[in-house]
C-alpha positions in Angstrom: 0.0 0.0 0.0 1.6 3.5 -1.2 1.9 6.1 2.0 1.9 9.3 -0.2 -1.8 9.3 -0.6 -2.6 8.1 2.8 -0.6 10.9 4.0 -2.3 13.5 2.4 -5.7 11.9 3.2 -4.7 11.9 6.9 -3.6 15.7 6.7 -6.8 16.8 4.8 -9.0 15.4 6.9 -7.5 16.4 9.8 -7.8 19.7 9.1 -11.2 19.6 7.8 -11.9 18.5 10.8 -10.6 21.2 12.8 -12.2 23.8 10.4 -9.7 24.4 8.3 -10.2 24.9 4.4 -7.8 22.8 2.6 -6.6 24.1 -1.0 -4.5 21.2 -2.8 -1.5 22.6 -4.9 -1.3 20.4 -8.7 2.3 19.7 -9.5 3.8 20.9 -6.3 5.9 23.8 -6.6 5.6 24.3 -10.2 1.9 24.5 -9.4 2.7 27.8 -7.6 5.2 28.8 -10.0 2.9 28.6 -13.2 -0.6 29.8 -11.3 -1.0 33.3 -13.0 -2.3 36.2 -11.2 -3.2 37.7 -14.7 -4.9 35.1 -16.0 -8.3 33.7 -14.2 -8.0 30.7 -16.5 -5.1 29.0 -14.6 -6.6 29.1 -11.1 -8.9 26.3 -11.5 -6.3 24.0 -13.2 -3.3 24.4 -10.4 -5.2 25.1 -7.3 -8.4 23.0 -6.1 -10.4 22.8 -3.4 -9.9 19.7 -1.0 -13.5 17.8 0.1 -13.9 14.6 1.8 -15.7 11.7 -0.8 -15.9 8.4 0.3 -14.1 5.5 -1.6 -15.4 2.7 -3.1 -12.8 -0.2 -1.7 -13.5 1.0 1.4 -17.2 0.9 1.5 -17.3 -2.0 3.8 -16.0 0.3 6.6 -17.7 3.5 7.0 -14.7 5.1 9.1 -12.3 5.4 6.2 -13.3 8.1 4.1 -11.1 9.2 1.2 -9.6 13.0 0.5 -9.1 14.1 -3.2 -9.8 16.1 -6.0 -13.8 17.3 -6.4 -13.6 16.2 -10.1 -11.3 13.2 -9.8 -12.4 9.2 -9.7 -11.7 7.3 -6.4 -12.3 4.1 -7.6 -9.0 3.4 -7.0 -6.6 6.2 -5.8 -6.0 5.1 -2.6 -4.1 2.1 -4.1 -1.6 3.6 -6.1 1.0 6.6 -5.9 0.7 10.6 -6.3 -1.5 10.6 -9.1 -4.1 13.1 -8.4 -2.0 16.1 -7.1 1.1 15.2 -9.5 4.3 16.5 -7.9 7.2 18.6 -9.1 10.3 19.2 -7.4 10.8 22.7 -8.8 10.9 26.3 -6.7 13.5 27.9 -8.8 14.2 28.0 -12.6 17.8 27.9 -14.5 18.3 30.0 -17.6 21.9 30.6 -19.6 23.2 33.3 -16.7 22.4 31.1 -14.0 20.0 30.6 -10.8 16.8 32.4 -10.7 15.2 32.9 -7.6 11.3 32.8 -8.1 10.7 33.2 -4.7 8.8 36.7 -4.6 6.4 35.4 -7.0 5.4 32.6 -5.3 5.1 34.4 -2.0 2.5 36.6 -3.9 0.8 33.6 -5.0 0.3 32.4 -1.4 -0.8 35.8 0.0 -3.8 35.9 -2.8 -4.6 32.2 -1.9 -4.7 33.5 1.8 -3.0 30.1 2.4 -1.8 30.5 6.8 -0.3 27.0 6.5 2.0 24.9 3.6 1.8 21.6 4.3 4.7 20.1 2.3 5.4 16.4 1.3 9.0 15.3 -0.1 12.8 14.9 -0.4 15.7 17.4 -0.6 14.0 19.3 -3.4 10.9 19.9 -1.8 11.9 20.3 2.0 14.9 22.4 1.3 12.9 25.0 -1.1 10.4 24.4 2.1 13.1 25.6 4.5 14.0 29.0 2.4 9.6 30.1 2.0 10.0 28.6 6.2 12.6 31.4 6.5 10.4 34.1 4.7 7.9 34.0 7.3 5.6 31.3 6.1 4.6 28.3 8.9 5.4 24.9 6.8 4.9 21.5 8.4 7.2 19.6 6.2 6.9 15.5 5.6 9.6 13.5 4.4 9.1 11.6 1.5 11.5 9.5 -0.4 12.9 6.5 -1.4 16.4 7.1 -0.3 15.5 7.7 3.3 17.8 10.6 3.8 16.2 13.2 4.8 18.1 14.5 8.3 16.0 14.6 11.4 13.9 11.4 10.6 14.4 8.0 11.1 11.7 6.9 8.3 10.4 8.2 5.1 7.5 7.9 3.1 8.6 5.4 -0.3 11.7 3.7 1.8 9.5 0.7 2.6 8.2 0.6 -0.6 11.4 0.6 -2.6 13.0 -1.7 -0.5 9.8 -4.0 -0.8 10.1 -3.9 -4.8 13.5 -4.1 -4.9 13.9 -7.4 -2.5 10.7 -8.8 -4.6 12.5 -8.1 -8.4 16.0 -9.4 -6.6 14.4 -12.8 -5.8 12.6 -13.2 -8.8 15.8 -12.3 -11.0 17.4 -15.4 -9.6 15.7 -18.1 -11.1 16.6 -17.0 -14.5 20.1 -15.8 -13.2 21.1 -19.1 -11.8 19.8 -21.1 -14.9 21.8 -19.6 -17.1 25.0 -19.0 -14.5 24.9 -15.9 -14.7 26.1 -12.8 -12.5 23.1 -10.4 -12.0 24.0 -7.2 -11.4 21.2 -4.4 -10.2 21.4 -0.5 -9.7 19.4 0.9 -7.2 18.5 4.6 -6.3 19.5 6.5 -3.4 22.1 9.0 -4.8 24.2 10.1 -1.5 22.5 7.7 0.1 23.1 3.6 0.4 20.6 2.7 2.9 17.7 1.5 -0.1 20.4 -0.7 -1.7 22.2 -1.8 2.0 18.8 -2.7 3.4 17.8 -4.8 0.1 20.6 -6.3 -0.3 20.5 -7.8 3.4 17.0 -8.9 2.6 17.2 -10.3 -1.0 20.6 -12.4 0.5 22.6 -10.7 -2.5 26.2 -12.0 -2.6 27.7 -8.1 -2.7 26.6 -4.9 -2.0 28.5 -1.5 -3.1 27.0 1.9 -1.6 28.1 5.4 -1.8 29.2 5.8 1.4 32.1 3.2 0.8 35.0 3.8 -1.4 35.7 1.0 -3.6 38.6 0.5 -6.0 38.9 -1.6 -9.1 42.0 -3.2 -9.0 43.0 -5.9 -11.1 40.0 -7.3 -11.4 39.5 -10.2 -13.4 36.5 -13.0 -14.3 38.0 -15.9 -15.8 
């Protein structure tokens, strides 16, 4: 079962519950970034209005109600990843002289939304661009989200279980056609700075060798005869 949509259910209803209006933000920061205070026309597409709607798979119990999009399906959201919402990992834009800082522009966007709270669900990209609009003045309540499970200050992130879940799964499978053919199977996993995803899989799937980032390793004279 993904967490990211849980997660956002949880926090939506939460706050509806505590009389909050909840707006949801489509494609994250480039949401904010592209929602034009010239033109009415973009309003509706990036920034929605979040209502409770009850699900169908969960029908059978009356307490779980799901959170999304007025005009989006929930026959089957709650089983899969960010779909509805989309994401985007973008608060600044590059150009040929260099960084851009779009941050002015997307602090006018908030004041016309009248949001009072950002309630923020990712990795570096997101929580660090969440930590500069945090130092502007605006509350955030930041999540951590990804698959590489390091983000600092948290000991578990949303999509860690889930990679390493996968990852063990496609490991194990891979051996029966490895092994018939004697082969060596060699996989790549994410995690960037990070070797946590690939240690923890690798102790799991019962892999022969693991190499992480956070271990220098040197290729000398090796051979495969």
């Amino acid at each position: 079962m993904p967490g990211l949509n849980p997660c956002m259910k949880a926090v939506v209803l939460s706050a509806l519950e505590n009389d909050y209006r909840v707006l949801g933000i489509r494609r994250g920061w480039a949401g904010l970034l592209n929602y034009n205070l010239n033109e009415p026309a973009t309003f509706d597409y990036y920034i929605r209005e979040l209502s409770p709607r009850r699900c169908p798979y969960y029908r059978s119990n009356r307490r779980h109600i799901s959170t999304y999009l007025a005009d989006q399906s929930t026959e089957s959201e709650g089983w899969f990843g960010s779909r509805f919402l989309k994401n985007s990992p973008y608060g600044k834009q590059v150009n040929e002289s260099g960084l851009m800082d779009y941050t002015g522009y997307i602090l006018k966007v908030l004041e016309h939304l009248g949001i009072d709270v950002l309630v923020t669900i990712g990795g570096d990209d997101t929580l660090s661009y969440s930590v500069r609009l945090h130092n502007e003045g605006i509350p955030v309540i930041a999540i951590p989200k990804t698959m590489d499970n390091d983000v600092f200050g948290t000991d578990y992130c949303i999509g860690f279980s889930t990679a390493v879940t996968r990852s063990v799964d496609f490991i194990t499978n891979m051996r029966t056609s490895v092994g018939s053919h004697e082969r060596i199977g060699i996989v790549e996993l994410f995690g960037r700075n990070s070797g946590e995803t690939s240690l923890i899989t690798s102790y799991l799937a019962y892999v022969d060798r693991s190499i992480i980032t956070e271990s220098l390793l040197m290729f000398i004279n090796w051979r495969i005869t």
